[in-house]
N, C-alpha and C positions, 0 to 999 in steps of 0.2 A: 504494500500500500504506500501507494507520495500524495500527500497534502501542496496541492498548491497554493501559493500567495501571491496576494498583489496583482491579480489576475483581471481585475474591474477595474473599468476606464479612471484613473484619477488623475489628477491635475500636476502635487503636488510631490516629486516624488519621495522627498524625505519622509513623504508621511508611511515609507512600505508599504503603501495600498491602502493604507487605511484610510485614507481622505478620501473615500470614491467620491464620483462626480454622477456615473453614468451606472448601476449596477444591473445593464441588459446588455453594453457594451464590454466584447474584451478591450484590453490596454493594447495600444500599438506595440507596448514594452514586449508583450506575448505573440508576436506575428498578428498576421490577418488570421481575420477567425477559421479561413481553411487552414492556416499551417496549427493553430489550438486545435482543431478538429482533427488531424492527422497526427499529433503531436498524446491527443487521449489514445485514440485509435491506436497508434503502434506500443501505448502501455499495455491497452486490453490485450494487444496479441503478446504479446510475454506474459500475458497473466498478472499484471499489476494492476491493484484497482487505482481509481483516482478518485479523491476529494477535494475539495474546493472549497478553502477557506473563506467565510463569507459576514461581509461588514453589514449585519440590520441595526446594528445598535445606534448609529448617525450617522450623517451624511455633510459632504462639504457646504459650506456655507455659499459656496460662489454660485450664482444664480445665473453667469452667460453660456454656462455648458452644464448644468446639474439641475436637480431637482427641485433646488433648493427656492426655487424664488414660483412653485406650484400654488404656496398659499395666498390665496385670494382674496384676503380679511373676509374669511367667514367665520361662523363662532366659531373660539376656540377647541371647543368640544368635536366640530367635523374638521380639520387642519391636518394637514397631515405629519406636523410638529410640535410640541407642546410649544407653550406660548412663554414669553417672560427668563425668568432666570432658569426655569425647569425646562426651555428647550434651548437650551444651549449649555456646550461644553466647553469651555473655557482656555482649557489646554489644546484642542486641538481644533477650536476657532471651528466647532461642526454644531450643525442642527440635531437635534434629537426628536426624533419618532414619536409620536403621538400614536401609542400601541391598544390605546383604549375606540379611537378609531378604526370600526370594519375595513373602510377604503384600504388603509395603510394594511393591513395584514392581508387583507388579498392580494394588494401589492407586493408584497415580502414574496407569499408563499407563490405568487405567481412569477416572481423573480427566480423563485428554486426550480420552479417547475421547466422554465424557459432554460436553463443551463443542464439540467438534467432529460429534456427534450434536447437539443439544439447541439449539446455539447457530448451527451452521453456521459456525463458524469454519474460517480456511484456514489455522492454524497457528499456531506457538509461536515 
């Protein structure tokens, strides 16, 4: 089994992937997503599984290439960030998930779904 990182579109690279920007996008750092796709593919054929390390916990704050600028001041109960001091992370200048929102968690799991469809991945 290899755990991949850093494998989702992010901006910033100091942050090892963890700043993503885009989490339906691979990183250019990872080839084009046919060389990610042949790059799973020739682990399966040796019999290696692969997982894919995966950031739902927050997302980059930068709002010209990410997610981040989605919230459209509605209440903050439907956002797809908590609001205030409790959606943001301080240290690494990210928005934080508002997990009490349906939208957001079909969004997550429809992001696992999309890499484990798309990618053949065998998990998180």
């Amino acid at each position: 089994t290899v755990q991949l990182m850093a494998v989702m579109e992010h901006a910033y690279y100091g942050s090892f992937g963890y700043h993503v920007t885009n989490p339906f996008a691979v990183s250019s750092r990872s080839g084009t997503p046919d060389q990610f796709k042949a790059l799973v593919e020739r682990a399966h054929s040796l019999g290696i599984r692969v997982l894919l390390d995966v950031v739902h916990s927050h997302i980059s704050t930068n709002t010209q290439d990410g997610l981040s600028g989605m919230d459209f001041r509605q209440p903050d109960d439907q956002g797809y960030f908590l609001q205030g001091e409790r959606g943001y992370h301080h240290l690494w200048d990210s928005r934080l998930f508002n997990y009490a929102n349906w939208e957001v968690l079909r969004y997550l799991l429809s992001n696992l779904r999309f890499w484990m469809e798309e990618y053949h991945l065998d998990g998180f």
